[in-house]
C-alpha positions as a printed Julia matrix, in Angstrom:
382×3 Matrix{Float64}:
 -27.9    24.18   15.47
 -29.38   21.24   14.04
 -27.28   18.93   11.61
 -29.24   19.73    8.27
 -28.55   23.84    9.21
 -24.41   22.63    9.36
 -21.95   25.55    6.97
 -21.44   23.64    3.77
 -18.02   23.01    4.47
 -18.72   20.91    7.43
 -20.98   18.96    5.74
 -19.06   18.24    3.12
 -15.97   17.26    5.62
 -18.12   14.99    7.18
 -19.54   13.79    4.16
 -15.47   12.97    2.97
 -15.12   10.54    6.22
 -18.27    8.86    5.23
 -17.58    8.36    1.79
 -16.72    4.62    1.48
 -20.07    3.79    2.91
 -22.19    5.42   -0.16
 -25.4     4.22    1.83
 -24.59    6.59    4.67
 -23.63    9.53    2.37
 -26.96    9.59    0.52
 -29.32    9.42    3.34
 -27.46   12.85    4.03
 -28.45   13.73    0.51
 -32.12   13.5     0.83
 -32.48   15.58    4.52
 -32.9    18.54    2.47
 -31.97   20.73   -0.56
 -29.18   22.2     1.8
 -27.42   18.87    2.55
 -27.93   17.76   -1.47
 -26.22   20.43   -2.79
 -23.33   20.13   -0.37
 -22.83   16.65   -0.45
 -24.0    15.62   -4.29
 -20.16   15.58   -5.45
 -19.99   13.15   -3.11
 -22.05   11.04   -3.83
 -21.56   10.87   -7.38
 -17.91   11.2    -6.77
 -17.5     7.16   -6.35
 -20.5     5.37   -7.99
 -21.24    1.75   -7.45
 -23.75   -0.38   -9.35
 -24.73   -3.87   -9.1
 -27.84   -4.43  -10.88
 -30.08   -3.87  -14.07
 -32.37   -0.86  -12.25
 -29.19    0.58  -10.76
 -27.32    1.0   -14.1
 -30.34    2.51  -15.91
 -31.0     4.96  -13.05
 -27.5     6.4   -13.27
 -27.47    6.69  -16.86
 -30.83    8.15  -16.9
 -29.13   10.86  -14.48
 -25.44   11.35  -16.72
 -27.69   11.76  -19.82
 -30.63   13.17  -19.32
 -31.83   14.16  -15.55
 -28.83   16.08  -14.72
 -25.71   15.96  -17.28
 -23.58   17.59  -15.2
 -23.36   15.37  -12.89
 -21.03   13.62  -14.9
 -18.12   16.16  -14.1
 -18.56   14.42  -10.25
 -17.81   11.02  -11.12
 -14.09    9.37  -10.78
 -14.72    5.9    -9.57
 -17.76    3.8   -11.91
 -17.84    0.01  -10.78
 -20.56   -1.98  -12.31
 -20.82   -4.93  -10.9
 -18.63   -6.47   -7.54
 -15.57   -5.41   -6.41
 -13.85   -8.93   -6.37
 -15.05  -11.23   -8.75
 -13.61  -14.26  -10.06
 -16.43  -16.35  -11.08
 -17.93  -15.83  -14.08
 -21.34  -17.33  -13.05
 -21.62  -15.28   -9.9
 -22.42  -11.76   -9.12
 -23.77   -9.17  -11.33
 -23.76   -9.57  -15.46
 -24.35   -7.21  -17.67
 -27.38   -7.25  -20.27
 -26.91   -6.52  -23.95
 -29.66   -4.06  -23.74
 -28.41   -1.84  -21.51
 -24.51   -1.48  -23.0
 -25.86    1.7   -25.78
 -27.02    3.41  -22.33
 -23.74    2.74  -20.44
 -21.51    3.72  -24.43
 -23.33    7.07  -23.84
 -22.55    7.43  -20.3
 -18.62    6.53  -20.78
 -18.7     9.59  -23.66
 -19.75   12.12  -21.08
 -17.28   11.42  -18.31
 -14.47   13.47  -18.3
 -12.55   12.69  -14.79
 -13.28    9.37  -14.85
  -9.88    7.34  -13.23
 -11.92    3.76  -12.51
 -13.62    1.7   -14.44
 -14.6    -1.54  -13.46
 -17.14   -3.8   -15.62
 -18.96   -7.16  -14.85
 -19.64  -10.55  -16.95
 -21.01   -9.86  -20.21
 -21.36  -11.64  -23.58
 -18.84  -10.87  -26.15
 -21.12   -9.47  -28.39
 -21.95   -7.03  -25.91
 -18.53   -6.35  -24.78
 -18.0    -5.51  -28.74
 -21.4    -3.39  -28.99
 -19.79   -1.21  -26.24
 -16.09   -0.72  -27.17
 -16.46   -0.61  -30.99
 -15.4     2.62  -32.11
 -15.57    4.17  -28.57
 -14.1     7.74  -28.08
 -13.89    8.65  -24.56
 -12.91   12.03  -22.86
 -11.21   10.36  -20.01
  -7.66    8.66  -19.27
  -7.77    6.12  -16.79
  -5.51    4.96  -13.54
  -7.06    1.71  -13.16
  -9.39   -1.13  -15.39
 -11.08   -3.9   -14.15
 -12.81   -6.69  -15.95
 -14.39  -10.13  -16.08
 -14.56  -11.2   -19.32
 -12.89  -12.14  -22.88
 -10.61  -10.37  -24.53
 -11.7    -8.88  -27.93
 -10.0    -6.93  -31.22
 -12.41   -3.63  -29.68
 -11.48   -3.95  -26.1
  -7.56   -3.75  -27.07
  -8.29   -0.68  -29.01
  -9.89    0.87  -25.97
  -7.17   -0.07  -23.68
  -4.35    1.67  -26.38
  -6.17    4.68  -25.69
  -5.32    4.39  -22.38
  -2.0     4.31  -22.29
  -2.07    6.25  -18.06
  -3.52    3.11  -16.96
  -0.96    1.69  -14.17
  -3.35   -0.89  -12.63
  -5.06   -3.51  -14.91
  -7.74   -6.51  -13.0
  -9.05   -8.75  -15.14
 -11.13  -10.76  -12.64
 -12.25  -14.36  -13.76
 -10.5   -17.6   -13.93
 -10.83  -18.66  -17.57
 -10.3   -15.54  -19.88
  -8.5   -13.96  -22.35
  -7.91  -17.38  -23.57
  -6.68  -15.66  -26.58
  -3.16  -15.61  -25.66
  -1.55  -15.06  -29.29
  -3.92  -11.68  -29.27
  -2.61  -10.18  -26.58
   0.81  -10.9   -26.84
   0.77   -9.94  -30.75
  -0.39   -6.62  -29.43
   1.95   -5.86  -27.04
   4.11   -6.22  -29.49
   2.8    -4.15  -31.64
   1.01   -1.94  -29.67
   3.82    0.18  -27.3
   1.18    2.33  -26.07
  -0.85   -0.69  -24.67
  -0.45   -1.27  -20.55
   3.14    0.81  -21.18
   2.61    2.66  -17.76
   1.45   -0.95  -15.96
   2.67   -1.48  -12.55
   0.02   -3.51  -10.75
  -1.8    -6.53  -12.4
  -4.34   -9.0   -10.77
  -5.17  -11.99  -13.19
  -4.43  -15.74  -13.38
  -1.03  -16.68  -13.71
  -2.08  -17.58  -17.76
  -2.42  -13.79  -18.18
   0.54  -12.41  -15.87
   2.75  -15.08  -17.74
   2.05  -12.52  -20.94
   1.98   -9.62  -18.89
   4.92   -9.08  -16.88
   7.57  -10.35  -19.52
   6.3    -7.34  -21.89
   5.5    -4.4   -19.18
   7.51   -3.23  -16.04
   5.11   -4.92  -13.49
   6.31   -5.17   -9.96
   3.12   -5.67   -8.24
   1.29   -8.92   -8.85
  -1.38  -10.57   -7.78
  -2.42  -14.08   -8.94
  -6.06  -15.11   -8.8
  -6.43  -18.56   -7.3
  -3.33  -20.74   -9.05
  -4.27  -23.4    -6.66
  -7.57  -23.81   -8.71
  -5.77  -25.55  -11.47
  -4.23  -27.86   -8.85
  -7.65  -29.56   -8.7
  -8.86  -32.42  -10.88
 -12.95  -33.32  -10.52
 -13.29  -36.1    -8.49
  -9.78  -37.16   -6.56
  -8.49  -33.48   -5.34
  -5.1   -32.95   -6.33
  -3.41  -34.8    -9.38
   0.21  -34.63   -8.02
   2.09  -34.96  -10.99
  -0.29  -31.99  -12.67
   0.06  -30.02   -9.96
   3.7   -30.2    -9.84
   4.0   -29.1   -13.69
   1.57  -26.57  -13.15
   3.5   -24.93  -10.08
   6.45  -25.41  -11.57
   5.18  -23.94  -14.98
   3.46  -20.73  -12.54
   6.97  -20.34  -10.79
   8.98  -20.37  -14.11
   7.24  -17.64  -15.5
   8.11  -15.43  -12.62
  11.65  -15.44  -13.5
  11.04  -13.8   -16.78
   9.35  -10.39  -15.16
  10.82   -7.27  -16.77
  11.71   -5.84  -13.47
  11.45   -7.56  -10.22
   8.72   -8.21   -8.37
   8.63   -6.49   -5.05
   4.9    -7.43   -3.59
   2.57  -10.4    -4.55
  -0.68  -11.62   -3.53
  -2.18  -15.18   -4.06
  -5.76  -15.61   -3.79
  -6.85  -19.2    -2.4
 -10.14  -20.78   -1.45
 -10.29  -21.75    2.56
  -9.61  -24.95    3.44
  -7.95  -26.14    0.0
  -5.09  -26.83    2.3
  -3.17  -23.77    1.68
  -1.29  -24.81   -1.83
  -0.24  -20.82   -1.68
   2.52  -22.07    0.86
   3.8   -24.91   -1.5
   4.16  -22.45   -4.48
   6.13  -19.92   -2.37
   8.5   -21.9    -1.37
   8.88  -23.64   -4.72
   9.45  -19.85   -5.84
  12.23  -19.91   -2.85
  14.0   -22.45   -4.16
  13.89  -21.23   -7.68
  14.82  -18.08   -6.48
  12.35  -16.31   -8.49
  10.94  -13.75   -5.74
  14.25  -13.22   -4.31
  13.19   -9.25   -4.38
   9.73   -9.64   -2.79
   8.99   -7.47   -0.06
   5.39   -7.94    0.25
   3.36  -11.59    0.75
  -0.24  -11.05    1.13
  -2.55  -14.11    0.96
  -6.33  -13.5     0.56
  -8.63  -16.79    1.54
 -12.12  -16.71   -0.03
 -14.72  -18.4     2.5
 -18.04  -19.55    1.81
 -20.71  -17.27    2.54
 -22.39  -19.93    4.49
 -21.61  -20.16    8.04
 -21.53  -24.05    8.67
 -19.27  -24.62    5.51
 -16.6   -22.54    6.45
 -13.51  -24.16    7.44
 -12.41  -23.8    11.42
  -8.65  -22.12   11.98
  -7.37  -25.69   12.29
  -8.61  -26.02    8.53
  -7.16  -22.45    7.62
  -3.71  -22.77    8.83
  -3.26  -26.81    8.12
  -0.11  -27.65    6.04
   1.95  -24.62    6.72
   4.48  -26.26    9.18
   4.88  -23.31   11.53
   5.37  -21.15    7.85
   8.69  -22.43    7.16
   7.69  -21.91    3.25
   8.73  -18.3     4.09
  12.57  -17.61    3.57
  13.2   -14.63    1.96
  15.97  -11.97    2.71
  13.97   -9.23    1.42
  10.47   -9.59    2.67
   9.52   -6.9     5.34
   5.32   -7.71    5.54
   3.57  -11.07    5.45
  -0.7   -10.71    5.63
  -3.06  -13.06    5.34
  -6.31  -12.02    5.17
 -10.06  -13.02    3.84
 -11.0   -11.56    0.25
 -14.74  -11.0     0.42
 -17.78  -11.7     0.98
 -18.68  -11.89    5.04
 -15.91  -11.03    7.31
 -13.81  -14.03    8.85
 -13.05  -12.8    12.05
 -11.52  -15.73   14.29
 -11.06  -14.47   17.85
  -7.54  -13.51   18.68
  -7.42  -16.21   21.54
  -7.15  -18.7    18.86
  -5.07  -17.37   16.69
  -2.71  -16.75   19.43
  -3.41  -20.64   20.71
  -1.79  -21.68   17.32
   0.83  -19.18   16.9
   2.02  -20.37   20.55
   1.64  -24.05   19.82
   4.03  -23.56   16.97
   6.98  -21.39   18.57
   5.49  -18.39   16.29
   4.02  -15.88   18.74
   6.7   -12.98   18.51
   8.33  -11.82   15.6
  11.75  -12.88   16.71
  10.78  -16.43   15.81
   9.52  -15.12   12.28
  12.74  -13.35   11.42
  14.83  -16.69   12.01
  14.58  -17.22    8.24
  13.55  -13.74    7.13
  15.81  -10.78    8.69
  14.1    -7.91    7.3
  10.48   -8.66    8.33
   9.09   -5.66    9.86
   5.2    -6.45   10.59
   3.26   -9.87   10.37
  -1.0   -10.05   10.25
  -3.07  -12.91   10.29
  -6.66  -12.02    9.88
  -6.33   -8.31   11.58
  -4.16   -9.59   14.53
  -0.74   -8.25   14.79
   2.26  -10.3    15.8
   3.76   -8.56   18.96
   7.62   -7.46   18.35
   7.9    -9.23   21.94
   6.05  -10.89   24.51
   4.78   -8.25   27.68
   4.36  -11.13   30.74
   2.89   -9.49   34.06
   5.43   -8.38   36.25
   5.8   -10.28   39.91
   5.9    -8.42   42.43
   8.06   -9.59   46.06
């Protein structure tokens, strides 16, 4: 029996294991009528769009081509997954936002939205007035906050996950915290927020957030021409940690986003945060590195792991998983021989040495390789 002649139900199990790779799924799509129809949900199920041709294509389809398509879709991203510069990746044309408005009105199962760079009189032009069908899980954005966008968002009071993706925005601060004041339906559900430490400082006082991540803090640690200002960066760490002891509910798993070879100013804020006791109840440390996508800039594991002292910034009763791993772009994938080089070079190659100053750690990985609970040495034979 030949693939294209598979039951329906086989197809569309196979089509279920393939469906993070949306290439793969529609090349099954267009074998034949047989495999389109079985695997079409699919493909629509999780859309991802990252340019101008892309977005008008879909909404051609949700409005026009075939409306009910638009029962399929759950997950829309337009633009990257991980952004946090505003002057990379895809941005989003004033033109097109009335074609996208239209789309948002038809989709009733949506659960993910996630929207690119855009000016803020097209982030306006889109949310003005907007009535949508949907309730969302999760919303992700990179750009300003606006009077329309907070009227959206208090119409989704199921959101529980909230990224807002670039360095510099939302600069509005007396906005948003006037409106979670005065808006209890706005982020009430939140649990999980990714934004810079300006935004979480807002955040977490005024919604029960216990899962944080904070894009790159160490970016503000940076002056233009000398590196690192130490008496700025010590306010500004010491301003980032403060805020941390004001959370609504404790904190029980952060992630710090750095850029490789910065000299790893994540490990100087954690333990600052140790000493201030301010993630006393954090049982999950994840690091993500951002390397340059060109090979001969990126920093060698020397570079990665300089400054962290054999990770003696980690002493915490609580924490059970410490990660660090790279955030996008092209996979940083040192071979295990030198990770496990370093780890021996600095007493840290079984987890015994790891719980010393954290009891409860269960499970450490650095870039994909696991530490080993203990070391397995040939045996010698007589």
């Amino acid at each position: 029996m030949g693939f294209a002649k598979l039951p329906s139900e086989i197809l569309y199990k196979i089509g279920q294991i393939m469906a993070n790779d949306s290439h793969s799924v529609s090349s099954l799509c267009i074998v034949n009528k047989w495999t389109h129809q079985s695997l079409a949900t699919l493909l629509y199920r999780s859309v991802r769009l990252g340019s101008d041709n892309s977005v008008s294509s879909f909404c051609d389809t949700i409005t026009s081509l075939n409306p009910g398509y638009s029962n399929y879709v759950v997950d829309l991203w337009i633009g990257s997954d991980w952004c946090i510069d505003s002057k990379g990746g895809y941005r989003l044309q004033r033109d097109i936002v009335p074609q996208i408005r239209r789309v948002l009105q038809s989709l009733v199962y949506l659960k993910h939205l996630s929207l690119p760079t855009t000016t803020r009189n097209a982030l306006n032009l889109l949310f003005a007035n907007l009535n949508v069908p949907f309730q969302l899980d999760s919303f992700a954005h990179r750009g300003q906050l606006s009077k329309p966008l907070l009227r959206f968002l208090e119409g989704q009071p199921s959101i529980t996950r909230l990224g807002c993706h670039v360095l510099i925005a939302w600069t509005n601060d007396t906005l948003l915290s006037d409106a979670l004041k005065s808006k209890p339906n706005l982020f009430k559900n939140l649990r999980e927020l990714e934004s810079p430490d300006c935004i979480a400082t807002i955040l977490i006082r005024a919604r029960p957030i216990s899962n944080l991540t904070i894009i790159e803090p160490a970016e503000l640690l940076y002056n233009s021409s000398d590196g690192i200002d130490s008496v700025i960066a010590d306010f500004l760490t010491n301003s980032s940690i403060h805020f941390l002891t004001h959370a609504m509910v404790p904190i029980t798993r952060i992630c710090i986003t750095e850029k490789a070879g910065r000299g790893n100013l994540w490990a100087q804020f954690i333990k600052l945060s140790w000493q201030r006791r301010a993630l006393h109840n954090m049982k999950e440390l994840c690091i993500l590195l951002r390397f340059p996508p060109e090979l001969d800039k990126r920093p060698v594991l020397k570079q990665v792991f300089s400054n962290l002292n054999s990770f003696s910034c980690l002493r915490f009763d609580a924490l059970e998983k410490f990660e660090i791993a790279q955030a996008d772009g092209l996979q940083y994938n040192p071979p295990p021989s030198e990770i496990i080089n370093w780890l021996d070079s600095h007493n840290m190659g079984h987890m015994s040495s790891w719980r010393e100053h954290n009891p409860m750690l269960r499970s450490v990985i650095l870039y994909g390789y696991v530490i080993p609970e203990v070391i397995y040495q040939e045996s010698v034979l007589p």
